[in-house]
mmCIF entry with sequence, helices, sheets and N, C-alpha, C, O atoms, coordinates in Angstrom:
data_MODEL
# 
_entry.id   MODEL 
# 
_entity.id                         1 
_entity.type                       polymer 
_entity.pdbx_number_of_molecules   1 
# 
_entity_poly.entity_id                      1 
_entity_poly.type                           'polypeptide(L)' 
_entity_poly.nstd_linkage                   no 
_entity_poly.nstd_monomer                   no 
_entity_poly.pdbx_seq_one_letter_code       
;(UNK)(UNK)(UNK)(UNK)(UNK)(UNK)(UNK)(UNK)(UNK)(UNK)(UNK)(UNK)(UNK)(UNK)(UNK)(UNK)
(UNK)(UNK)(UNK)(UNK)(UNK)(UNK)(UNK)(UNK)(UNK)(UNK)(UNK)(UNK)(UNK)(UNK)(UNK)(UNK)
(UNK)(UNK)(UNK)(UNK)(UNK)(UNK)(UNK)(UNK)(UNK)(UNK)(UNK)(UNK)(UNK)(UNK)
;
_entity_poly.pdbx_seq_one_letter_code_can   XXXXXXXXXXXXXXXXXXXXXXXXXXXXXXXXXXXXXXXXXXXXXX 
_entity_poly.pdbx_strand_id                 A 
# 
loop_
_entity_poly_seq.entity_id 
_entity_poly_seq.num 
_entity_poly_seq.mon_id 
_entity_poly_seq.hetero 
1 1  UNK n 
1 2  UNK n 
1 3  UNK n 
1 4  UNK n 
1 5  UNK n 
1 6  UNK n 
1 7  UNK n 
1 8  UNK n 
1 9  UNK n 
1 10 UNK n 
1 11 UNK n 
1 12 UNK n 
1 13 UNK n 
1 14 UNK n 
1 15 UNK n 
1 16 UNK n 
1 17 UNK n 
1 18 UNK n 
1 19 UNK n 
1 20 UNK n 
1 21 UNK n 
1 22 UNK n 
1 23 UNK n 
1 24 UNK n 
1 25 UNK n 
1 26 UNK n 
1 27 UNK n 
1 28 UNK n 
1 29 UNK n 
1 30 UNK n 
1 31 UNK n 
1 32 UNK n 
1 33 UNK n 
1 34 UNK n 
1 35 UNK n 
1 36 UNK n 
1 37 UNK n 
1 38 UNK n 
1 39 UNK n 
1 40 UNK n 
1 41 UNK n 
1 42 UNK n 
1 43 UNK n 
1 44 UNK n 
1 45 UNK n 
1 46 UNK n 
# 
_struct_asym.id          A 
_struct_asym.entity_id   1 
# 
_struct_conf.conf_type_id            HELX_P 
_struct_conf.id                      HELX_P1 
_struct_conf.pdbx_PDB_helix_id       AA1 
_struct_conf.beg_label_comp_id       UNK 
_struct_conf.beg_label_asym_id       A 
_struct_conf.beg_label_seq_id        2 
_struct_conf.pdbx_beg_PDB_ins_code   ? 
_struct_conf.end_label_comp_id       UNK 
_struct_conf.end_label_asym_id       A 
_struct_conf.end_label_seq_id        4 
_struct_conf.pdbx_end_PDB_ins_code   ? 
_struct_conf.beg_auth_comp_id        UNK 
_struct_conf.beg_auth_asym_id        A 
_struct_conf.beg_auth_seq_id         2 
_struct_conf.end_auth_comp_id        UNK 
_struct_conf.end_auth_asym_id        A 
_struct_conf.end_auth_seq_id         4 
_struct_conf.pdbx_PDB_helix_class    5 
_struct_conf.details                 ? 
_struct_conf.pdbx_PDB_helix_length   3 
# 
_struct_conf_type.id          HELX_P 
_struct_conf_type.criteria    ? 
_struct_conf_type.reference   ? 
# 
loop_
_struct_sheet.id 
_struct_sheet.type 
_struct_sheet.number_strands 
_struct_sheet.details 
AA1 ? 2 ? 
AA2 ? 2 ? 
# 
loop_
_struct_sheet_order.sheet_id 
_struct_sheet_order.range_id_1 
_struct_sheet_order.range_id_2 
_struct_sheet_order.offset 
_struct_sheet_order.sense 
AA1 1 2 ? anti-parallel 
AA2 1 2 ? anti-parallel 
# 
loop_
_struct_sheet_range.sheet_id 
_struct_sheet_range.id 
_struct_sheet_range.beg_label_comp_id 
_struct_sheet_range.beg_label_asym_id 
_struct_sheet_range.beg_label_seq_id 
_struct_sheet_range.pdbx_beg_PDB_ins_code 
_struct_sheet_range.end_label_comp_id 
_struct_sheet_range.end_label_asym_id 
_struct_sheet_range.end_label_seq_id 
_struct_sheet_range.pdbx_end_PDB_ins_code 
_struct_sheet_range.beg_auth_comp_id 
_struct_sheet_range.beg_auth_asym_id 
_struct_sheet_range.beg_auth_seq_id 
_struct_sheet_range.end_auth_comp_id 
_struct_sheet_range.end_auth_asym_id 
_struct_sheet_range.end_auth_seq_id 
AA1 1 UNK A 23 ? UNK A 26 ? UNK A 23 UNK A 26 
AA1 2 UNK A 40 ? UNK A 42 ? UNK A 40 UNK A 42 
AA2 1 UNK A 29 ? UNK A 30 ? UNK A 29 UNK A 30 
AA2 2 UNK A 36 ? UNK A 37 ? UNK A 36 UNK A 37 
# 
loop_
_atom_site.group_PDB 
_atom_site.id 
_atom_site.type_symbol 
_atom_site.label_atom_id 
_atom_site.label_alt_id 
_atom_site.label_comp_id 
_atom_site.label_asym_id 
_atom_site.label_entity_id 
_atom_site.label_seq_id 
_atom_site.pdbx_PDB_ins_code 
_atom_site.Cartn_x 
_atom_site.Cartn_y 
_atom_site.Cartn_z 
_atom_site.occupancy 
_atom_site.B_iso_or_equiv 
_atom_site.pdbx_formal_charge 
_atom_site.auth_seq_id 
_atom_site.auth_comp_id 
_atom_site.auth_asym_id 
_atom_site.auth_atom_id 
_atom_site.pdbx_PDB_model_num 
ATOM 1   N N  . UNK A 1 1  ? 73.854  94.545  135.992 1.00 0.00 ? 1  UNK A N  1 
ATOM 2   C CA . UNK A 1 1  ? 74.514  94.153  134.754 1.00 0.00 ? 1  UNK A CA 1 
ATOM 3   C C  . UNK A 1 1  ? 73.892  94.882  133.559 1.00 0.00 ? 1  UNK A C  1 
ATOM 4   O O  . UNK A 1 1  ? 74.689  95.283  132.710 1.00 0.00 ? 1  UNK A O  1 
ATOM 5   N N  . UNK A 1 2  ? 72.516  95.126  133.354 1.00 0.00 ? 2  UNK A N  1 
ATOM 6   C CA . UNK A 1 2  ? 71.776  95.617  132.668 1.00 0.00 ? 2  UNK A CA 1 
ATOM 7   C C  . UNK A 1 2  ? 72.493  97.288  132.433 1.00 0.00 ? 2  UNK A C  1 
ATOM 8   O O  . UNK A 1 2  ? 72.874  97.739  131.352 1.00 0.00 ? 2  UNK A O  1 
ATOM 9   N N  . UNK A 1 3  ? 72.533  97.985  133.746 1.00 0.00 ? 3  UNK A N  1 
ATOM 10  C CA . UNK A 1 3  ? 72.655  98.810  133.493 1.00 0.00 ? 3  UNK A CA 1 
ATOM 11  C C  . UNK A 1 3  ? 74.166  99.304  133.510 1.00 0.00 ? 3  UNK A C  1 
ATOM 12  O O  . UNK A 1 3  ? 74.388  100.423 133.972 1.00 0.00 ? 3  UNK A O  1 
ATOM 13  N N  . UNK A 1 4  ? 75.037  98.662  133.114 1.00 0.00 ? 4  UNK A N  1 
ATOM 14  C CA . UNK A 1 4  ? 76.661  98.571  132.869 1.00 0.00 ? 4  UNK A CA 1 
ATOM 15  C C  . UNK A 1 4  ? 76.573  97.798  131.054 1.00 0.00 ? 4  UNK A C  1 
ATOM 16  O O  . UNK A 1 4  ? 77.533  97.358  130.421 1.00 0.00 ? 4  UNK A O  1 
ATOM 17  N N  . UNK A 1 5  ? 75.488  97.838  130.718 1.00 0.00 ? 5  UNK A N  1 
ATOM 18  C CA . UNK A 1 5  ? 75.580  96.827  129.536 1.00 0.00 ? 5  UNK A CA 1 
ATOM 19  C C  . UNK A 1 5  ? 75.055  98.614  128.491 1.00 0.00 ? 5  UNK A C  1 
ATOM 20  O O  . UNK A 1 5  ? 75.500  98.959  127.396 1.00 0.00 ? 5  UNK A O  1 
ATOM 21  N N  . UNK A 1 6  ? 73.983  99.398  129.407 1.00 0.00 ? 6  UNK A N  1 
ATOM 22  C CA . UNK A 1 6  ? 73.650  100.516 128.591 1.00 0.00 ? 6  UNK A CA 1 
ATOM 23  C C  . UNK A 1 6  ? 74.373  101.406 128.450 1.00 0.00 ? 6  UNK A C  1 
ATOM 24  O O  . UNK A 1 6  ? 74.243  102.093 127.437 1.00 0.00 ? 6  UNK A O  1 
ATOM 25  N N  . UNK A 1 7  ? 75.471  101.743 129.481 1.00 0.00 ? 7  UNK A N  1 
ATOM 26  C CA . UNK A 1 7  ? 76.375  102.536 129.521 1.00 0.00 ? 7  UNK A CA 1 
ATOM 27  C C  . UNK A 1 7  ? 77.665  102.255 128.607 1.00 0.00 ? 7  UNK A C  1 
ATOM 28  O O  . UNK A 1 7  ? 78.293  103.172 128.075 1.00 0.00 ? 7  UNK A O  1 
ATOM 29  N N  . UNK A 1 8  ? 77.960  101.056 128.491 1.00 0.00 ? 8  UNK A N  1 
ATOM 30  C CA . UNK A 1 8  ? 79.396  100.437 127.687 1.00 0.00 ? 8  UNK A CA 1 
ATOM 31  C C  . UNK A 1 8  ? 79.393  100.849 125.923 1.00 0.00 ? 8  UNK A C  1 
ATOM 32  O O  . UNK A 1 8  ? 80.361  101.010 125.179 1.00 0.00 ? 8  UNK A O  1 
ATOM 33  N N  . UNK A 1 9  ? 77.767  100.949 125.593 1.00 0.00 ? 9  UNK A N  1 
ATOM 34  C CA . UNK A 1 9  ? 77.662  100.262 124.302 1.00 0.00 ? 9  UNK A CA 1 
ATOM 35  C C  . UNK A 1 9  ? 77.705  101.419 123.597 1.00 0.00 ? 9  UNK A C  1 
ATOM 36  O O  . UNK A 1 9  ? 78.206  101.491 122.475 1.00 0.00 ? 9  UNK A O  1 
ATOM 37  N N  . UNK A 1 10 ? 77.177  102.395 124.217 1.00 0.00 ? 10 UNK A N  1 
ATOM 38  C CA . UNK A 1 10 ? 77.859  104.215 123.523 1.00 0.00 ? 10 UNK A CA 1 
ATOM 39  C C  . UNK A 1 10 ? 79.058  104.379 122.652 1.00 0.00 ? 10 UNK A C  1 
ATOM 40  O O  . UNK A 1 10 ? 79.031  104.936 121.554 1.00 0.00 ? 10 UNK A O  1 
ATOM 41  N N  . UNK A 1 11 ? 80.176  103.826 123.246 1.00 0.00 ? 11 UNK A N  1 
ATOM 42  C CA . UNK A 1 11 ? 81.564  104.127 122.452 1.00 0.00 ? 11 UNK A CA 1 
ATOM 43  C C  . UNK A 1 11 ? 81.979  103.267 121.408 1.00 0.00 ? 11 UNK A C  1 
ATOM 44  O O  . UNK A 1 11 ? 82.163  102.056 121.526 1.00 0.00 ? 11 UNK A O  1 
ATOM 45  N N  . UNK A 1 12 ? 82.089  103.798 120.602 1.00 0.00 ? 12 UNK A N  1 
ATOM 46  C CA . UNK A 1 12 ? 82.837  103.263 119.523 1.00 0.00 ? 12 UNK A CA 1 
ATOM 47  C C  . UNK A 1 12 ? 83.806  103.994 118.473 1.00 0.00 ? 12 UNK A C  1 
ATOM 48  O O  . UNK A 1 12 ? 83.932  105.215 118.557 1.00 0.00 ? 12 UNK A O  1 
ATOM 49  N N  . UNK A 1 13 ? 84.604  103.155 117.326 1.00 0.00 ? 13 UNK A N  1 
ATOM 50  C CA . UNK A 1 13 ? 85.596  103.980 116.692 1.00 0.00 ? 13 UNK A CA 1 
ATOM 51  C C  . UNK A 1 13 ? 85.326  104.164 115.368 1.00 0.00 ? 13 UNK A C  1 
ATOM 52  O O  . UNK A 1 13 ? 85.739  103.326 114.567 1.00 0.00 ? 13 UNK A O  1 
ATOM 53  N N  . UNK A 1 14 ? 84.594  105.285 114.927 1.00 0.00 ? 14 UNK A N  1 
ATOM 54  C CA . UNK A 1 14 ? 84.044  105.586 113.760 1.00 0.00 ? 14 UNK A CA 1 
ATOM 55  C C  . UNK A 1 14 ? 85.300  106.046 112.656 1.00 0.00 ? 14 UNK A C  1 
ATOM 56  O O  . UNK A 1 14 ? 86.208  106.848 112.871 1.00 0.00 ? 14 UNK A O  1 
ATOM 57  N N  . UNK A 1 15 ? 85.078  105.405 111.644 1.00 0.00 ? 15 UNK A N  1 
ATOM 58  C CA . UNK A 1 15 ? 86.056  106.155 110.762 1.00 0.00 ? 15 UNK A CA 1 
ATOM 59  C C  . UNK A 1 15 ? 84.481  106.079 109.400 1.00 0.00 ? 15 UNK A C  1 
ATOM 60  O O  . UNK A 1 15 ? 83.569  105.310 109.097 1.00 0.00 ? 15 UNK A O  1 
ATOM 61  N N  . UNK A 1 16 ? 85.001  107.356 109.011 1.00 0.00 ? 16 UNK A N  1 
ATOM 62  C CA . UNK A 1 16 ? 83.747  107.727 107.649 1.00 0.00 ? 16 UNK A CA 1 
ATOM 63  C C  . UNK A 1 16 ? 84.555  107.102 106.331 1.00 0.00 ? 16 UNK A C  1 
ATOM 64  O O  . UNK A 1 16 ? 85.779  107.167 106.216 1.00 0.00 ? 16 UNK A O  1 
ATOM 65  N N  . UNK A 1 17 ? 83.759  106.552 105.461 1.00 0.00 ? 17 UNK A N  1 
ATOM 66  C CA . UNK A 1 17 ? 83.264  105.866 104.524 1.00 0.00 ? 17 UNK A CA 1 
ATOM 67  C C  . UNK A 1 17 ? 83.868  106.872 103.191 1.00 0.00 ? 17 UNK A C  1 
ATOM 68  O O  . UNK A 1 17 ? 84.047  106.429 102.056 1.00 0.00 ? 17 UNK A O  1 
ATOM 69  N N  . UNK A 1 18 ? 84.013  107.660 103.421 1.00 0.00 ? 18 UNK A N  1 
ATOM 70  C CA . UNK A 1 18 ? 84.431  108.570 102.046 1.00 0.00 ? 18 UNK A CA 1 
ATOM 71  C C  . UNK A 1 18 ? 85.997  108.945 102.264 1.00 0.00 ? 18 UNK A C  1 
ATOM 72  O O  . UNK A 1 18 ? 86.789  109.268 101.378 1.00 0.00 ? 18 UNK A O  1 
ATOM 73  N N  . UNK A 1 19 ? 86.245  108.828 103.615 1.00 0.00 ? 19 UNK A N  1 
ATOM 74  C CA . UNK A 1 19 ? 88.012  108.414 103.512 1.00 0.00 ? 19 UNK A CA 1 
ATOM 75  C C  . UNK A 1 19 ? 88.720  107.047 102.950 1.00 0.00 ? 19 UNK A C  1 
ATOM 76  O O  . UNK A 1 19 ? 89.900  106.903 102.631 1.00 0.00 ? 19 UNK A O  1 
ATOM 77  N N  . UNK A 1 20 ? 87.554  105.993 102.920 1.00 0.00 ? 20 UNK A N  1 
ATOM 78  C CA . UNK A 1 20 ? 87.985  104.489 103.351 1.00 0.00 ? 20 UNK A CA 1 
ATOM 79  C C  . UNK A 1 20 ? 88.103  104.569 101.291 1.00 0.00 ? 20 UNK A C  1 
ATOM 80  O O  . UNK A 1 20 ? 87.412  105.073 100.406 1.00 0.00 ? 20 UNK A O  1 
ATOM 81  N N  . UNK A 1 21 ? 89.271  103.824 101.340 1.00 0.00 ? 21 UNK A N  1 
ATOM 82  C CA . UNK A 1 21 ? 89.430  103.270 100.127 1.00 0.00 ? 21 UNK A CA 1 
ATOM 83  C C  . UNK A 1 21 ? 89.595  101.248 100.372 1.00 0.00 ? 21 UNK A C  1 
ATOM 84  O O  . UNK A 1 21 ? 90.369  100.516 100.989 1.00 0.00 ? 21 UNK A O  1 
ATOM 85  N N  . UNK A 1 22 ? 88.422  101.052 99.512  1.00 0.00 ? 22 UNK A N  1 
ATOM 86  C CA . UNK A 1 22 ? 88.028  99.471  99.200  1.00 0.00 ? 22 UNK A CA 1 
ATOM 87  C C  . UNK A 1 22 ? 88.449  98.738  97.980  1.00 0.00 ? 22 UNK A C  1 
ATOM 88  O O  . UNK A 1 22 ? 88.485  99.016  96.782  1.00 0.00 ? 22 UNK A O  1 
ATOM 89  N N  . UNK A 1 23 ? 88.786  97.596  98.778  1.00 0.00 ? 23 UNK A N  1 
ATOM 90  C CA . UNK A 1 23 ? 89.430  96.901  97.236  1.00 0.00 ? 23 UNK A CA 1 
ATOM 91  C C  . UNK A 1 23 ? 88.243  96.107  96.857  1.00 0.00 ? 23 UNK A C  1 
ATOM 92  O O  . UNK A 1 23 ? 87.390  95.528  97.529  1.00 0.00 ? 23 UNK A O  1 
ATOM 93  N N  . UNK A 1 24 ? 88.469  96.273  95.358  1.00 0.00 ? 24 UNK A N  1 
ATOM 94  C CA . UNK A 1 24 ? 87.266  95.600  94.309  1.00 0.00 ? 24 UNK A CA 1 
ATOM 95  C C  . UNK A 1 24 ? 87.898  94.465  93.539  1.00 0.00 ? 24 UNK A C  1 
ATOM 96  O O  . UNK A 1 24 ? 87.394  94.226  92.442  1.00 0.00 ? 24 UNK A O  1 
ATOM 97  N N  . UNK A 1 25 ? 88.815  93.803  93.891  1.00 0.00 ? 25 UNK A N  1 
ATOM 98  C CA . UNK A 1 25 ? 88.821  93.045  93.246  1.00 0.00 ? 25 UNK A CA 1 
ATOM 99  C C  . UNK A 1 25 ? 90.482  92.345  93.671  1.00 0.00 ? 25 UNK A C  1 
ATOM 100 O O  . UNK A 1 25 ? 91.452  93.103  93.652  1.00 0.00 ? 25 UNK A O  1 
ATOM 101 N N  . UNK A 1 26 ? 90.649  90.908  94.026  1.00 0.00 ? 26 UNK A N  1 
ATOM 102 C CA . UNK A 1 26 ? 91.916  90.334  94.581  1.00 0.00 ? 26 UNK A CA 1 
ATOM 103 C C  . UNK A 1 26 ? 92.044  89.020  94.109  1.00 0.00 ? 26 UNK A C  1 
ATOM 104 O O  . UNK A 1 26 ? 91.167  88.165  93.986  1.00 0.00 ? 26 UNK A O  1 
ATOM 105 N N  . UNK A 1 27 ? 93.660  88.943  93.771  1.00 0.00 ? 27 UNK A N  1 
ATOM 106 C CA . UNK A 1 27 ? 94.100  88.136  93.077  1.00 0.00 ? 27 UNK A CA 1 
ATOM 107 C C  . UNK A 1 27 ? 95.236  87.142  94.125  1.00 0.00 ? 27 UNK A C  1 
ATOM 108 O O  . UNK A 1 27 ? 95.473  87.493  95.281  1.00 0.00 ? 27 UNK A O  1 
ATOM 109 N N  . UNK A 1 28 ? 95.683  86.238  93.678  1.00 0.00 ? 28 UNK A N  1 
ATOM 110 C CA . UNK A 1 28 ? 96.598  85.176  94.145  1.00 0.00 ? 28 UNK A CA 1 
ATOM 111 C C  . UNK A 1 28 ? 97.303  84.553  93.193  1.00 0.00 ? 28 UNK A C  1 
ATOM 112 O O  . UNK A 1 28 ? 96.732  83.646  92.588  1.00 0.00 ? 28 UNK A O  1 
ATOM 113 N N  . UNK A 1 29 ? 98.224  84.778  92.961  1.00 0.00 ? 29 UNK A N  1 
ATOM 114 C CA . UNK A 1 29 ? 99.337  83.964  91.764  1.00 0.00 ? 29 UNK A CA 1 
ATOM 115 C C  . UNK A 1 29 ? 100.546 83.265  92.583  1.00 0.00 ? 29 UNK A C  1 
ATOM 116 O O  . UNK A 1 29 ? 100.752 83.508  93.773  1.00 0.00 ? 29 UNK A O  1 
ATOM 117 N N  . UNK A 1 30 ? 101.279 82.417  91.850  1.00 0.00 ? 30 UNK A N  1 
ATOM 118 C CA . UNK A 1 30 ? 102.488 81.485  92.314  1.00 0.00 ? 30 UNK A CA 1 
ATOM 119 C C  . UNK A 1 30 ? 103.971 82.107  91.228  1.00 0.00 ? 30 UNK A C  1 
ATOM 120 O O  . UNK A 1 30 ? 104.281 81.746  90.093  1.00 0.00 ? 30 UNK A O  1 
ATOM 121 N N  . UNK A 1 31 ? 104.444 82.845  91.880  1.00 0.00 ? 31 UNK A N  1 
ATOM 122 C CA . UNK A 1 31 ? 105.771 83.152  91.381  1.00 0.00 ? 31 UNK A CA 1 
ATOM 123 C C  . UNK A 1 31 ? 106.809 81.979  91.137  1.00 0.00 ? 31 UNK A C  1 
ATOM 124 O O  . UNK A 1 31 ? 107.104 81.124  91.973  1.00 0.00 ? 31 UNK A O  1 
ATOM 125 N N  . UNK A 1 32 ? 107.432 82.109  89.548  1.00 0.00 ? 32 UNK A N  1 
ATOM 126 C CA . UNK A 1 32 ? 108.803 81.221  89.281  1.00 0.00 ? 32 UNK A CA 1 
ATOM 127 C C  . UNK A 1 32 ? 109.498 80.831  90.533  1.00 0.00 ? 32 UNK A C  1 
ATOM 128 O O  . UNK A 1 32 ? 109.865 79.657  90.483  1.00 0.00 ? 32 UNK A O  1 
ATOM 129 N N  . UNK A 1 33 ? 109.914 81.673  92.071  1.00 0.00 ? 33 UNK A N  1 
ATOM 130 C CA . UNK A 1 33 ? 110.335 81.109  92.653  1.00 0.00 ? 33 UNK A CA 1 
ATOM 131 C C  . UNK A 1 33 ? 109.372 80.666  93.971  1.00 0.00 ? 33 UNK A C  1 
ATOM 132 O O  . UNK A 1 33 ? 109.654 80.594  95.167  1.00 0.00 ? 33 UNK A O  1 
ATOM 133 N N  . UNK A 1 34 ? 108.206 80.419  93.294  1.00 0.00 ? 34 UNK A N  1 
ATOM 134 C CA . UNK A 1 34 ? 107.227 79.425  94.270  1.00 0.00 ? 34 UNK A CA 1 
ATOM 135 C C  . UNK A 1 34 ? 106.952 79.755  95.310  1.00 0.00 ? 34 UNK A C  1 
ATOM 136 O O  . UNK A 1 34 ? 106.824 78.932  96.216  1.00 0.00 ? 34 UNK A O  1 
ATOM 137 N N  . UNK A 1 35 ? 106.730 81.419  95.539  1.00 0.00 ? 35 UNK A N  1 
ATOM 138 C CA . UNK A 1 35 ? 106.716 82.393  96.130  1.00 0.00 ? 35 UNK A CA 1 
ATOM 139 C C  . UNK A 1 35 ? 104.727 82.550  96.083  1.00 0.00 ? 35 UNK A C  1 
ATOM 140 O O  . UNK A 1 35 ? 104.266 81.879  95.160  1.00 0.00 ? 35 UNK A O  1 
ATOM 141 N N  . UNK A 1 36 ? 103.747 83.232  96.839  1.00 0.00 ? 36 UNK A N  1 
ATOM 142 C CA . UNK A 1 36 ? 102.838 83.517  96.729  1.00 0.00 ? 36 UNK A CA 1 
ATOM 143 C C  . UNK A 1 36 ? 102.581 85.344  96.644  1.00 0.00 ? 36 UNK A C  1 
ATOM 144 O O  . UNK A 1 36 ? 102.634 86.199  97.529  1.00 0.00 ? 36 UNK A O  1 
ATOM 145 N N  . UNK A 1 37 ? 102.283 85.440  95.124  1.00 0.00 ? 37 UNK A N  1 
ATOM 146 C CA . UNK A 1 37 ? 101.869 87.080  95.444  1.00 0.00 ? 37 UNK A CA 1 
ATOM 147 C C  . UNK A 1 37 ? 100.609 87.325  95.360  1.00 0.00 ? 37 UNK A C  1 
ATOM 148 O O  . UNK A 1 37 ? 100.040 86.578  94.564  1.00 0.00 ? 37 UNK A O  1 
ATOM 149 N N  . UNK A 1 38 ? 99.598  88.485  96.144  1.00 0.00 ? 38 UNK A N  1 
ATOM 150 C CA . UNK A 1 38 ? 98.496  88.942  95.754  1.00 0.00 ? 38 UNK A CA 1 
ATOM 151 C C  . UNK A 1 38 ? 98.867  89.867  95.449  1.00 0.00 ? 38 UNK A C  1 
ATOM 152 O O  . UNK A 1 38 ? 99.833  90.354  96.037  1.00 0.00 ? 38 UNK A O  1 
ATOM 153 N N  . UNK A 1 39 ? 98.047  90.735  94.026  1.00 0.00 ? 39 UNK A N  1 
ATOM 154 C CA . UNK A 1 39 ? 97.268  91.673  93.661  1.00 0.00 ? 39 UNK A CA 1 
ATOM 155 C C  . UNK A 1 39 ? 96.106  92.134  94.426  1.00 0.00 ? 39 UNK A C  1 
ATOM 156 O O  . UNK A 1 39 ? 95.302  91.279  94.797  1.00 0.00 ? 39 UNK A O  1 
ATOM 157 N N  . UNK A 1 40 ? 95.890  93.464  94.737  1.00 0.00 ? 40 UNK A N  1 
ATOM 158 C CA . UNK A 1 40 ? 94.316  94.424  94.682  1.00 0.00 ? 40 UNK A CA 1 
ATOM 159 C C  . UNK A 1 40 ? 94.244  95.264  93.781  1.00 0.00 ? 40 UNK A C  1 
ATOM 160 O O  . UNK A 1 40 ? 95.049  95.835  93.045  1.00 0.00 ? 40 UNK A O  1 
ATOM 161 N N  . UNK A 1 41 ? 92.807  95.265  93.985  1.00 0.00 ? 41 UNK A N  1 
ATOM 162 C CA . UNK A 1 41 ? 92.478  96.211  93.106  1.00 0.00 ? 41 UNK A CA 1 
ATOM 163 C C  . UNK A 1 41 ? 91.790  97.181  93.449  1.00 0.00 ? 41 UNK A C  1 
ATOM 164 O O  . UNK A 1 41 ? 90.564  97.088  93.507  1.00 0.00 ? 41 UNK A O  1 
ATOM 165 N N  . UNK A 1 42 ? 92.644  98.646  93.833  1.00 0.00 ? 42 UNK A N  1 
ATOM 166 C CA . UNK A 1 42 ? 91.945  99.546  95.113  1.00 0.00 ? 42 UNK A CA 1 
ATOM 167 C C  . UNK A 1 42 ? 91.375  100.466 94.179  1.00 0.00 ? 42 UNK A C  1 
ATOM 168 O O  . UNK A 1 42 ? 91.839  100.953 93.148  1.00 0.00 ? 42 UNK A O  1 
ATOM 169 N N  . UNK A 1 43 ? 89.893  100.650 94.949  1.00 0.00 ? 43 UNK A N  1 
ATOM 170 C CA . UNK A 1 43 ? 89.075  101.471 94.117  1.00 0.00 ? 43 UNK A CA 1 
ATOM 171 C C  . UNK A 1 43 ? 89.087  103.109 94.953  1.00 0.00 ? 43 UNK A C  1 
ATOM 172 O O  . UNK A 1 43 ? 89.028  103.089 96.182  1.00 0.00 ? 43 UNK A O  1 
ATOM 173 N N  . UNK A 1 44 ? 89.147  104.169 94.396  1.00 0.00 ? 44 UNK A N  1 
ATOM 174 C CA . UNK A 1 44 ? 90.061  105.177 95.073  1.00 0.00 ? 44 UNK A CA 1 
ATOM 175 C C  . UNK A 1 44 ? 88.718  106.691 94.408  1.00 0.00 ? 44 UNK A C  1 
ATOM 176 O O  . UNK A 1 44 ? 89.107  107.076 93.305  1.00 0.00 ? 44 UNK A O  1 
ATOM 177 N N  . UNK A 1 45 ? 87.939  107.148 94.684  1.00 0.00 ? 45 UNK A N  1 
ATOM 178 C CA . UNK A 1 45 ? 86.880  107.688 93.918  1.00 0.00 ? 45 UNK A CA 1 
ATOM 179 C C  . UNK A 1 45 ? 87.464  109.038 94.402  1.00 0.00 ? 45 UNK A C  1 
ATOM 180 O O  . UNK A 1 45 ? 86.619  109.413 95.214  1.00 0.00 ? 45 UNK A O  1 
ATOM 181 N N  . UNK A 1 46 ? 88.204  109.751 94.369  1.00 0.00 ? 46 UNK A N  1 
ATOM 182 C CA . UNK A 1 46 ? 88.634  111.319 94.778  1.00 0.00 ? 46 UNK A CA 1 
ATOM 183 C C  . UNK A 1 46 ? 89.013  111.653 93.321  1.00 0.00 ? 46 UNK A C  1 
ATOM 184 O O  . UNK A 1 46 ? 89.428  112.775 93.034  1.00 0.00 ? 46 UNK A O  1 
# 
């Protein structure tokens, strides 16, 4: 088991950090027709 536990843990799905656009900031409001909208606020550094 040990050694099916060292072999498994190698792979993974990298995505880099300077493609990734992060939101800084999220909102929740109640629309006239009593509807739920969010806002983000995507922070985009290119």
């Amino acid at each position: 088991m040990l050694a099916l536990l060292i072999f498994t843990t190698g792979c993974w799905d990298q995505d880099s950090l300077k493609d990734a656009r992060l939101a800084n900031a999220t909102a929740y409001d109640l629309t006239p027709e009593g509807m739920l909208k969010q806002t983000l606020e995507i922070v985009d550094d290119s």
